[in-house]
C-alpha positions as MATLAB code, in Angstrom:
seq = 'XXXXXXXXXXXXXXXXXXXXXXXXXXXXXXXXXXXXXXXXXXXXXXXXXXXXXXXXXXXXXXXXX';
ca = [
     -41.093   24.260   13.000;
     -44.299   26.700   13.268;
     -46.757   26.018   10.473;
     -46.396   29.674    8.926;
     -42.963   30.553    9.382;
     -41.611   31.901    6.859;
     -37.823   31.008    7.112;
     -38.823   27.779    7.245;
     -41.109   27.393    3.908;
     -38.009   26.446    2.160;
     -37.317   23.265    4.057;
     -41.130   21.893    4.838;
     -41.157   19.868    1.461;
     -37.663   18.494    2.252;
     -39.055   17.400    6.041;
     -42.272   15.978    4.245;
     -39.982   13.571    1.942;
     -38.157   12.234    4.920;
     -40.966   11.422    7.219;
     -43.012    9.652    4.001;
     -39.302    8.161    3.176;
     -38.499    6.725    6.766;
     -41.272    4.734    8.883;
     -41.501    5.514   11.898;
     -40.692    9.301   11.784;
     -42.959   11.971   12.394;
     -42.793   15.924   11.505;
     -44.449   18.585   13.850;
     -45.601   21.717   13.120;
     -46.420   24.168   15.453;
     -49.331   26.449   15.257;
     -47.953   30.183   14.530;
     -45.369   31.950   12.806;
     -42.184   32.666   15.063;
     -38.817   30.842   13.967;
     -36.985   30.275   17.393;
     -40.438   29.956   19.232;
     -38.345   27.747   21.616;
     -36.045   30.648   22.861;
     -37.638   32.439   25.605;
     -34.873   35.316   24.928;
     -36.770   36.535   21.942;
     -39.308   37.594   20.442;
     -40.762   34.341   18.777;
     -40.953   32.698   21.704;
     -44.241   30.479   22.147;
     -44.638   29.158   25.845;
     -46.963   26.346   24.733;
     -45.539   25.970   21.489;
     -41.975   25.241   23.292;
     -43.281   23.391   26.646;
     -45.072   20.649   23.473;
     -41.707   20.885   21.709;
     -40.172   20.162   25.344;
     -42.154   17.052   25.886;
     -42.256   15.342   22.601;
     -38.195   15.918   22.812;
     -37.698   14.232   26.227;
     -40.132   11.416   25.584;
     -38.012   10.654   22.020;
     -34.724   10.806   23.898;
     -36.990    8.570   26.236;
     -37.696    6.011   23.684;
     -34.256    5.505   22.059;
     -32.244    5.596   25.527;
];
């Protein structure tokens, strides 16, 4: 999620709990605003934002294949 968005306020303290619950677990926010900054359809969309999202996802699925 981006650091400032706002639809995601809610769930940042509930994303905080797990990662201090669970070793081994990490939460990363984004720099900006945008909700779906991943989409490059809309308006949120963050090119460096999503190509970091990209690579931290591939190297995860990486890691547990």
């Amino acid at each position: 999620m981006m650091e400032n968005d706002e639809w995601a306020e809610e769930d940042l303290p509930a994303a905080r709990e797990l990662v201090e619950a669970n070793d081994g677990t990490e939460l990363f926010l984004y720099p900006g605003d945008g909700h779906l900054f991943a989409d490059s359809s809309l308006p949120d969309y963050d090119e460096s934002a999503a190509a970091l999202l990209e690579h931290r996802v591939l190297a995860f699925l990486d890691a547990v294949a």
